[in-house]
C-alpha positions in Angstrom: 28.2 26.5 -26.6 26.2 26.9 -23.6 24.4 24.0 -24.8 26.8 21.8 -25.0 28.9 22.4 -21.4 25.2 22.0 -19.8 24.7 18.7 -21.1 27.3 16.6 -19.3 26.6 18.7 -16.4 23.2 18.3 -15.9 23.4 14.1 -17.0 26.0 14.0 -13.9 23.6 15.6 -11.8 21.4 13.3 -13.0 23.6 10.3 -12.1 24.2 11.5 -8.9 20.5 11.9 -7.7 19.9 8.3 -9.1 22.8 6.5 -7.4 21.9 8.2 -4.0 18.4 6.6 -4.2 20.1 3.3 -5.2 22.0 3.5 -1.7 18.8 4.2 -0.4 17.0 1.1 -1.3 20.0 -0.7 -0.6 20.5 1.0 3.0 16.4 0.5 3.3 16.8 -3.6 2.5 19.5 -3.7 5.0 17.7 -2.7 7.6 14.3 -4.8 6.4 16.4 -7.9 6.3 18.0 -7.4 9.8 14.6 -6.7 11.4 13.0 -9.5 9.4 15.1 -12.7 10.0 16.5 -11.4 13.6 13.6 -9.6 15.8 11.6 -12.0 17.9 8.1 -13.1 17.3 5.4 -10.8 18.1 7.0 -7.6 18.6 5.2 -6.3 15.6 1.8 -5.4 15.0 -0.7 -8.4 15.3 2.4 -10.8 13.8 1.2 -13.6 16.2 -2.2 -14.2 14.8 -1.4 -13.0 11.4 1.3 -16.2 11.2 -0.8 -18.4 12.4 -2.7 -17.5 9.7 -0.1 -17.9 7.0 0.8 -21.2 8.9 -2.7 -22.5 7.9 -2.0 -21.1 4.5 0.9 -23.1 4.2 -1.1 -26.9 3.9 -4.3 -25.1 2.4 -5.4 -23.5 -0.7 -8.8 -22.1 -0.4 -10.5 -20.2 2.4 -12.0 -21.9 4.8 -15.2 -22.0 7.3 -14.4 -19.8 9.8 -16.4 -22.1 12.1 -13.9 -25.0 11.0 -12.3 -26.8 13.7 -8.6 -25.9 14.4 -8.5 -21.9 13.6 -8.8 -21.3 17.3 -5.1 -20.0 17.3 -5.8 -18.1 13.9 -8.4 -15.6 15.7 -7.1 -12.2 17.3 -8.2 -10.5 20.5 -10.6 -8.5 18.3 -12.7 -12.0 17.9 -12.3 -12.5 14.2 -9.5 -14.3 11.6 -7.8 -12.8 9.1 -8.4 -16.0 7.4 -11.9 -14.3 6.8 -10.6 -11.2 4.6 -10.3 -11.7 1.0 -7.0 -11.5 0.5 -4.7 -14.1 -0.9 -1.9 -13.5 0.7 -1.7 -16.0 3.1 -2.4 -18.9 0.3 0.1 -17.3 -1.6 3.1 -15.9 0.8 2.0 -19.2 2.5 3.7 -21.7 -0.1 6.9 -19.3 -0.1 6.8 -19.5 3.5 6.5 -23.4 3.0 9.4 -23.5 0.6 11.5 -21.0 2.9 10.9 -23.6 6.0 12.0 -26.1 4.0 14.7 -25.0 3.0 16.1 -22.7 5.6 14.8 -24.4 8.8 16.8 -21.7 11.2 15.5 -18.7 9.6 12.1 -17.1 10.1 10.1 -18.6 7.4 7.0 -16.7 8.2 9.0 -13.3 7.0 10.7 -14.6 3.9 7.9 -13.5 2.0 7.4 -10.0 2.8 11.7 -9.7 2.4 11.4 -10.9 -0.9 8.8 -8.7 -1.7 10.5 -6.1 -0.6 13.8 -7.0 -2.7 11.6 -7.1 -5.8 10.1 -3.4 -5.3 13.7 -2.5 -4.0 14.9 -4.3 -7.7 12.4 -2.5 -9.8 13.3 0.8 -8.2 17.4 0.4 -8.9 16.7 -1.0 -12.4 14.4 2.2 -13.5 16.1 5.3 -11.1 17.8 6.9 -13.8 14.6 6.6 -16.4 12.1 7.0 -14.0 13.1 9.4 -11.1 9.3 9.3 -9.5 10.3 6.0 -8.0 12.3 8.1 -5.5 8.9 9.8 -4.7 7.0 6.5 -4.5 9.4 4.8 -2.6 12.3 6.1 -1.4 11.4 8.4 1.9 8.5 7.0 3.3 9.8 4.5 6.2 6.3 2.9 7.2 6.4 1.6 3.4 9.8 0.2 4.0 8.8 -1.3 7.7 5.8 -3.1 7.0 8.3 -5.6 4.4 9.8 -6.9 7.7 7.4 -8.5 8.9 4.3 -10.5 8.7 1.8 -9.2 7.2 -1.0 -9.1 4.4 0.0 -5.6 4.0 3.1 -5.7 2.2 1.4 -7.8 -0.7 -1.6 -5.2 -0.3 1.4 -2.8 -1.0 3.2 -4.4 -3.7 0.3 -5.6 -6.2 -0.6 -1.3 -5.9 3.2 -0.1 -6.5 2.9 -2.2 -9.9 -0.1 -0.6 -10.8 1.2 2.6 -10.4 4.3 1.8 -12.4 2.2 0.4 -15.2 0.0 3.6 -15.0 3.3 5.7 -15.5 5.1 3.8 -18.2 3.2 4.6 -21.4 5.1 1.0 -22.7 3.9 -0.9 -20.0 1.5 -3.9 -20.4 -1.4 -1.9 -19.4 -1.0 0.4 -22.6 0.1 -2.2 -24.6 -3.2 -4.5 -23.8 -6.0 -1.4 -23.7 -4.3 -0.1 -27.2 -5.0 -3.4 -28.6 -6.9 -2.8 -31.9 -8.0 -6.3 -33.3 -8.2 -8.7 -30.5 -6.2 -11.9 -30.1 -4.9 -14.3 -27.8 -2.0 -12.5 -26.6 -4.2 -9.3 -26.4 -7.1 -11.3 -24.7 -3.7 -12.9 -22.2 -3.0 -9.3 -21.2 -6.4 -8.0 -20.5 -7.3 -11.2 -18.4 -4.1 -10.7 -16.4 -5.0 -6.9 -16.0 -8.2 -8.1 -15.1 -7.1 -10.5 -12.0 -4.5 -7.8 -11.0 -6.5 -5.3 -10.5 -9.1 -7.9 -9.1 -6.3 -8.8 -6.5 -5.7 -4.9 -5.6 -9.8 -4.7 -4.3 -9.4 -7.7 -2.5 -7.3 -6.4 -0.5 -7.7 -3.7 2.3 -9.7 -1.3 1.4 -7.0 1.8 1.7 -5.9 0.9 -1.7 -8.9 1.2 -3.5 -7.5 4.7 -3.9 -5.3 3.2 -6.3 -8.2 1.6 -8.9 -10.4 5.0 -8.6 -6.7 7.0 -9.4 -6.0 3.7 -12.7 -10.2 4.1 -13.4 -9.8 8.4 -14.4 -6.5 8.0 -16.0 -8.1 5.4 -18.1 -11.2 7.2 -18.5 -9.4 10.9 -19.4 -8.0 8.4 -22.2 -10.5 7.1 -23.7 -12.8 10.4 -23.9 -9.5 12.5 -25.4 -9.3 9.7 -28.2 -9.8 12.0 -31.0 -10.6 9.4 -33.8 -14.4 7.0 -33.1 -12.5 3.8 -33.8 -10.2 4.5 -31.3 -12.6 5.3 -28.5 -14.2 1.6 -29.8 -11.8 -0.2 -28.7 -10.4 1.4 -26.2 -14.1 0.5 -24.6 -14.0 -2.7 -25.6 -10.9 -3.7 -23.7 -11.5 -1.8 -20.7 -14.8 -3.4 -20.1 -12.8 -7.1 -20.8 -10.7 -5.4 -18.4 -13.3 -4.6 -15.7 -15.2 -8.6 -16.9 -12.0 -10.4 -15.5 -11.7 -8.2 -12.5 -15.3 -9.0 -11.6 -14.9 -12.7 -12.1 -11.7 -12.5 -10.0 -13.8 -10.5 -7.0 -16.9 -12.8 -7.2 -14.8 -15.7 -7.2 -13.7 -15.1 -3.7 -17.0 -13.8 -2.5 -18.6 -16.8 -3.6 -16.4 -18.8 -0.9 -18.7 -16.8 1.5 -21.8 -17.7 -0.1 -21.1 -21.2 0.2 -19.7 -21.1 3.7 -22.6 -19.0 5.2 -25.1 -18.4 2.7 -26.2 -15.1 3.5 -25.8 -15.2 7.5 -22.6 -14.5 7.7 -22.9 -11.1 10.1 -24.5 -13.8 12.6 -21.7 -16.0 12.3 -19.0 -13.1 13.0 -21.1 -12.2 16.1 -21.1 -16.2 17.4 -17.0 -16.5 16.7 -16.5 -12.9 17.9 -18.1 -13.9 21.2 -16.4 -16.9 21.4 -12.9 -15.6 21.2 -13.0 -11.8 21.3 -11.1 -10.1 24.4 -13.6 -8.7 27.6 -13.2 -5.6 27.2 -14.3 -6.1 22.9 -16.6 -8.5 23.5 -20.4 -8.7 22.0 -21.4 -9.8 25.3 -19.6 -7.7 27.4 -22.4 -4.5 28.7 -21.3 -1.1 26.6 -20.3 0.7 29.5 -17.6 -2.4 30.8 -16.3 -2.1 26.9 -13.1 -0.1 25.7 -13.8 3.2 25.3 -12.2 3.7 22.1 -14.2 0.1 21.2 -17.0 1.0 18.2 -17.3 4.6 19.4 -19.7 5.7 17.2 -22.0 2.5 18.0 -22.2 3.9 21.4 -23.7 7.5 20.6 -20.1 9.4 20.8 -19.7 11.9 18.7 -16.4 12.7 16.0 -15.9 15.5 18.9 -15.8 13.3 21.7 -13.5 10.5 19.3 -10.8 13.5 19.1 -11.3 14.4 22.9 -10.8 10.8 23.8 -7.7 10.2 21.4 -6.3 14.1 20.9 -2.8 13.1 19.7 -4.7 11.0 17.0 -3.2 12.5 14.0 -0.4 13.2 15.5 0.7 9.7 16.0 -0.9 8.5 13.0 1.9 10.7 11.2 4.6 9.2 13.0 3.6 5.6 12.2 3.6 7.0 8.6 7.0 8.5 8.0 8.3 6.6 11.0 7.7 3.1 12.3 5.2 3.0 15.3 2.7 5.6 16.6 4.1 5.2 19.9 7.5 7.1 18.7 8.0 10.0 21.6 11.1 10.8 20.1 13.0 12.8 17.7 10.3 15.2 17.0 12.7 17.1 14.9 12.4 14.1 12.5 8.8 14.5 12.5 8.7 17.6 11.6 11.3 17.7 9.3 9.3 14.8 7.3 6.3 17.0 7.6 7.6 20.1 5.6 9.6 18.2 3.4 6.4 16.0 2.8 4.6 19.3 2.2 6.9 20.9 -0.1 7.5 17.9 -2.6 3.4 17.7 -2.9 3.6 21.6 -3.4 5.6 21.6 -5.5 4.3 18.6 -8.2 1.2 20.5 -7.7 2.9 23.8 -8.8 5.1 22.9 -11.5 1.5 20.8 -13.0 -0.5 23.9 -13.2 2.1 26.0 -14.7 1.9 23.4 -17.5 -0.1 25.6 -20.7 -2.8 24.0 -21.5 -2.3 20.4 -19.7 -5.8 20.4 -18.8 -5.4 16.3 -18.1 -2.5 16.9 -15.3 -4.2 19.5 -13.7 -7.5 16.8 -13.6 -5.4 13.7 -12.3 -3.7 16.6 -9.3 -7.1 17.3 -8.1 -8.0 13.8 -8.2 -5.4 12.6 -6.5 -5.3 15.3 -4.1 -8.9 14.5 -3.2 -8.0 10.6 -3.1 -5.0 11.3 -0.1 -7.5 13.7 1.6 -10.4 10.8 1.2 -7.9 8.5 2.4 -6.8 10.3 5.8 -11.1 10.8 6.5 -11.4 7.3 5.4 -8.4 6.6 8.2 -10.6 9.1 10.7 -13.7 7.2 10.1 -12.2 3.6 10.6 -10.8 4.4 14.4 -14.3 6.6 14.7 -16.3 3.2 14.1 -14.3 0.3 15.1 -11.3 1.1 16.8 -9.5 4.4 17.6 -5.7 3.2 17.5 -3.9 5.5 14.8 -2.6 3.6 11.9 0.1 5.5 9.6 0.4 2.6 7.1 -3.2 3.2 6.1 -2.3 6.5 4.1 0.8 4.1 2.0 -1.7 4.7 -0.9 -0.4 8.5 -0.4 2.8 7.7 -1.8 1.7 5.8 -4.3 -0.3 8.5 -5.4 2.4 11.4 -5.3 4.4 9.2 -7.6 2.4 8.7 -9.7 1.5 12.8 -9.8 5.7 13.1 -10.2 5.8 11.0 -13.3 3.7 13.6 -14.8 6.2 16.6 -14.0 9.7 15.0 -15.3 10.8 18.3 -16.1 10.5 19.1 -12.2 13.5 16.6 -11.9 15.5 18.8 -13.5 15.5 21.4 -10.8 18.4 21.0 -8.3 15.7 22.1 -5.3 13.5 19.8 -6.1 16.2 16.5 -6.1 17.6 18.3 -3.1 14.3 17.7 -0.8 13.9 13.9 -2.6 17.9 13.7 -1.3 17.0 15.5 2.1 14.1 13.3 2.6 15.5 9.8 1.6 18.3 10.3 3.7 16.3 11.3 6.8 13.9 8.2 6.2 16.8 5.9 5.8 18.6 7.1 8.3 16.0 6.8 11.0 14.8 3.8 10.0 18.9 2.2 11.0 19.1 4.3 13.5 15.6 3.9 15.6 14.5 0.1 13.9 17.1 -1.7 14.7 17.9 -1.0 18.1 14.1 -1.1 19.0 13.9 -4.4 17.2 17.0 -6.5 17.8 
């Protein structure tokens, strides 16, 4: 009898938590869309540059010469173009920006992309809720993830091509399984392990934060393979993942070759000659050390990681609040801050508790430690990047986090179960939405 009367109970609970995060997204893509199609031009980070970029991606479709006449307006104050990075994302978002122009001449093409983007993670998350509750940790209370949609840039597509990978890694029925479990190959089996192949291919490409992401998909896989009890199993389980890792290769070396081509193997020279023809004073090559920005390539210039800190002392302090909020400038609402911080802290406790009370899960209790030590890799990695090239604080460099403490919550659905645990997911989607209405639009619009 107790049984039974718990049943309906617990489903409504159930329903409850999953229509809240529902309202989240919904409440989250309100806000994305206001800031995208009203705020003006260049109140963002780097948005000018970055859309002249995607304006160039628009009418092209391979990368070009960064020497080639006419991507003056593309290069930043740093002296370089982002037409340089591997990324596709302005050949791709540009020919949705293209369409969006076309067709919507008033709007902001150049944001339309990243929107979209944003409506198909925001899609994916309302479709699975109820199935898949770790979408709320992946997604739902994490503002930075939500801001970067809203405008230009190669970030959100950075973001997006990761959030799949992590929802393939958690769906045992997704087409990752399906293609690596594929005994005798054929051409639909050879289709999906070519297109895992060029995902995962696009995911390096990308910024580097996210590599987090492959090393995380690279010992999930691997803790497969070598727990295959049965030989023949193990076979081909080898087989496709190095088909797997063939594609993704072809995919990176076909980008890379573009360099080759363009520069043979000077290219470092060439990014000195543009960087001195367009980078700011104060970042130039030519400029003399001591006339540079102090927080320019500290480490080039003897400092130490000490005298980094002493020069930017609220460095992890504001790269916080550019991760659960939206900029690192934010000298408000440090109540939110905090708040963020020890719910943050308590969700991660908690996965990581409920996993090692699990008998005999040796493979959770792996994949915890490995991801633990991929968010702590990425915060040095974020450490390392202002210690050597520039010191501003960048929150949306630990997005990968998220990502990661999803996919550790797909491994505890039991822990979904407990009414304290939905009560900090509830507590810290509302607090994420909530801000991000409250503080983004008026500092936008």
């Amino acid at each position: 009898m107790k049984k039974t009367k718990a049943t309906p109970n617990t489903q409504k609970r159930i329903d409850c938590f999953s229509l809240f995060f529902i309202a989240v997204m919904a409440g989250a893509l309100l806000v994305v869309v206001l800031i995208g199609l009203f705020s003006d031009l260049g109140l963002h980070p780097d948005e000018w540059d970055v859309k002249m970029c995607l304006d160039y991606g628009m009418t092209h479709f391979l990368p070009p010469d960064m020497r080639a006449p006419g991507l003056g307006d593309t290069y930043s104050w740093y002296g370089y173009t982002k037409l340089d990075n591997y990324t596709w994302y302005f050949f791709l978002a540009g020919k949705v920006a293209w369409l969006a122009k076309w067709l919507f001449a008033a709007l902001p093409y150049y944001r339309i992309p990243n929107v979209l983007l944003f409506a198909a993670i925001a899609l994916i998350v309302v479709c699975n809720i109820r199935r898949k509750k770790w979408l709320a940790v992946a997604f739902g209370i994490c503002v930075q993830a939500w801001y970067i949609f809203s405008y230009t840039t190669a970030d959100a597509l950075d973001f997006f091509w990761s959030f799949l990978a992590v929802f393939m890694l958690a769906d045992e029925n997704s087409l990752l399984y399906r293609s690596t479990d594929t005994q005798k190959l054929s051409p639909k089996g050879l289709a999906g392990l070519t297109v895992l192949g060029v995902f995962y291919g696009m995911i390096a490409l990308g910024k580097p934060n996210y590599l987090s992401l492959l090393v995380l998909t690279f010992f999930v896989l691997l803790f497969r393979l070598t727990g295959a009890k049965e030989k023949e199993t193990r076979r081909y389980l080898l087989r496709n993942y190095v088909i797997i890792v063939g594609f993704f290769l072809l995919t990176y070396c076909f980008r890379a070759s573009f360099d080759l081509v363009h520069y043979g193997f000077d290219k470092a020279a060439v990014s000195e000659q543009m960087a001195i023809q367009y980078a700011s004073p104060d970042k130039n090559p030519l400029t003399p050390i001591e006339e540079q920005s102090v927080s320019w390539h500290m480490m080039s210039k003897g400092a130490t990681l000490g005298d980094f800190f002493a020069e930017n002392p609220e460095w992890l302090s504001m790269t916080f609040k550019s991760f659960c909020g939206i900029t690192q400038l934010t000298d408000t609402d440090t109540w939110y801050y905090i708040a963020m911080g020890i719910l943050y802290t308590a969700i991660l406790a908690c996965i990581g508790i409920y996993t090692f009370r699990q008998p005999k899960d040796v493979r959770g209790r792996a994949e915890f430690m490995i991801g633990v030590l991929l968010m702590a890799g990425g915060l040095v990695a974020s450490i390392l990047n202002s210690y050597i090239i520039d010191s501003q604080a960048q929150g949306r460099y630990l997005l990968p986090v998220i990502l990661i403490a999803g996919y550790l919550a797909s491994r505890t659905p039991g822990l979904f179960e407990k009414r304290y645990f939905k009560g900090m997911l509830i507590a810290a989607g509302f607090l994420s939405v909530a801000f991000f209405g409250l503080r983004g639009v008026p500092m936008f619009l």
